[in-house]
C-alpha positions as CSV (number, residue, x, y, z in Angstrom):
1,X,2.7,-2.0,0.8
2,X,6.4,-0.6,1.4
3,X,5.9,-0.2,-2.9
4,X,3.0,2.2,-2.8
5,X,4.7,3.9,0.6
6,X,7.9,4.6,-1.5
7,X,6.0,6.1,-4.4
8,X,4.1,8.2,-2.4
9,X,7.4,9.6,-0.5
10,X,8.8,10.4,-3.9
11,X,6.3,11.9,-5.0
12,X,6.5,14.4,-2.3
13,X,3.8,12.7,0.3
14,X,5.0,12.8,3.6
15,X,4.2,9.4,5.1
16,X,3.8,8.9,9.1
17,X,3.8,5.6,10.6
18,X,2.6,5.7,14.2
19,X,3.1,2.6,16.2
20,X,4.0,1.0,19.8
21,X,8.3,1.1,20.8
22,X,10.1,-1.7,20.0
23,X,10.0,-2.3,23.9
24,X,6.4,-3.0,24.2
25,X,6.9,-6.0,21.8
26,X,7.7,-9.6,22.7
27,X,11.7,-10.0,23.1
28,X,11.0,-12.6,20.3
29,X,9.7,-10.3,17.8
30,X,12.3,-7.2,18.5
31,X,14.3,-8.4,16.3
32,X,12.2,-8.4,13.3
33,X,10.9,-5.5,14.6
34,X,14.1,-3.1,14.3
35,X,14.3,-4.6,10.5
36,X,11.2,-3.9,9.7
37,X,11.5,-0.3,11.1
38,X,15.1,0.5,9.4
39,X,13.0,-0.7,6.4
40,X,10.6,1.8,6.7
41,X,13.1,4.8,7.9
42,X,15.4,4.0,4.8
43,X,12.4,4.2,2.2
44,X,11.8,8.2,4.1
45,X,8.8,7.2,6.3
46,X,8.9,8.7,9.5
47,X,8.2,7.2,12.5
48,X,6.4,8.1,16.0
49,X,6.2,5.5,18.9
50,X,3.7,5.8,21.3
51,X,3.6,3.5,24.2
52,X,0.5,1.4,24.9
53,X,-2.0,1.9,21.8
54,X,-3.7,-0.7,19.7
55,X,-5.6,1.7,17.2
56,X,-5.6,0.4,13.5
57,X,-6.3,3.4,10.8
58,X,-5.1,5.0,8.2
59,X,-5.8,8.7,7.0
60,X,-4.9,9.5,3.7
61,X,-5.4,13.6,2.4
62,X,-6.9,14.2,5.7
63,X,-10.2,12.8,4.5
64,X,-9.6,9.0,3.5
65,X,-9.8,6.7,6.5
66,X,-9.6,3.4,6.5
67,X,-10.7,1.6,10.0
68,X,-10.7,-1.7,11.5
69,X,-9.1,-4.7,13.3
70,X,-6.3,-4.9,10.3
71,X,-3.1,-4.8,11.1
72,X,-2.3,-2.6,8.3
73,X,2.0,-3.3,7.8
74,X,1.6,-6.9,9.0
75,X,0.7,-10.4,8.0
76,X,-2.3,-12.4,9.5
77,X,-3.9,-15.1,9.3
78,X,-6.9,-14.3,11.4
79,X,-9.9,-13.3,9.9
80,X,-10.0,-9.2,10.1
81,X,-12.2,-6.4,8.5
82,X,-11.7,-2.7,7.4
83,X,-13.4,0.1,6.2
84,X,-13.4,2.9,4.2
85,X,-15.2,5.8,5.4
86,X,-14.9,10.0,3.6
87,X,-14.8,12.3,6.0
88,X,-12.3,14.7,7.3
89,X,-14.3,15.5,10.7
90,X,-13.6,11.3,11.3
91,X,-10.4,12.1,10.0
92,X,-9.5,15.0,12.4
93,X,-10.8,13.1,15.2
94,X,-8.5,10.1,14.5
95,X,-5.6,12.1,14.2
96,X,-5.8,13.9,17.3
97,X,-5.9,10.4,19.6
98,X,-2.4,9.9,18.1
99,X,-1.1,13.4,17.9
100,X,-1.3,14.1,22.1
C-alpha cells in the first residue's frame, strides 16, 4: 500500500491518514507503531490522531469510499469485508465524523 500512497503524494495527491495516538495502543505494539508512523510521515502522508475511534474507510476524490471491518494499513488474519460504494453525499458524511 505505502507504494500506491507514495505515487499518489508525488503526483501532487495530498494523502491523510486518520488514526488512534500511539497511546491508545498496547505498550507492546508502540513500538512498531512509531515505525510504522515515521514510515508514513517520511513518504509525505500526514497524519491526524484522534483518540478513541475504530472507524475503517477510505475516501478517495471526495466520492470513492471504501467501508468495512478492514483494517486498511494493517495485516490480518481474520476474515474481514469491504466495500466500494460512489457517492460524495456518503463521502461528505464520512469525512465529517473524523474532521470534528
Amino acid at each position: 500500500m505505502l507504494q500506491h500512497l507514495e505515487i499518489a503524494v508525488r503526483s501532487g495527491i495530498r494523502v491523510v491518514v486518520i488514526t488512534r495516538p500511539a497511546e491508545d495502543y498496547r505498550e507492546t505494539d508502540q513500538i512498531s507503531l512509531q515505525g510504522t508512523l515515521a514510515i508514513l510521515h517520511d513518504a509525505g502522508i500526514h497524519m491526524i490522531f484522534r483518540p478513541n475511534i475504530h472507524q475503517k474507510f477510505a475516501v478517495t476524490d471526495q466520492r470513492i469510499v471504501w467501508y468495512g471491518s478492514i483494517n486498511l494499513l494493517s495485516f490480518g488474519s481474520a476474515e474481514e469485508s469491504i466495500m466500494r460504494l460512489e457517492s460524495h453525499a456518503i463521502a461528505n458524511e464520512l469525512m465529517k465524523t473524523v474532521h470534528n
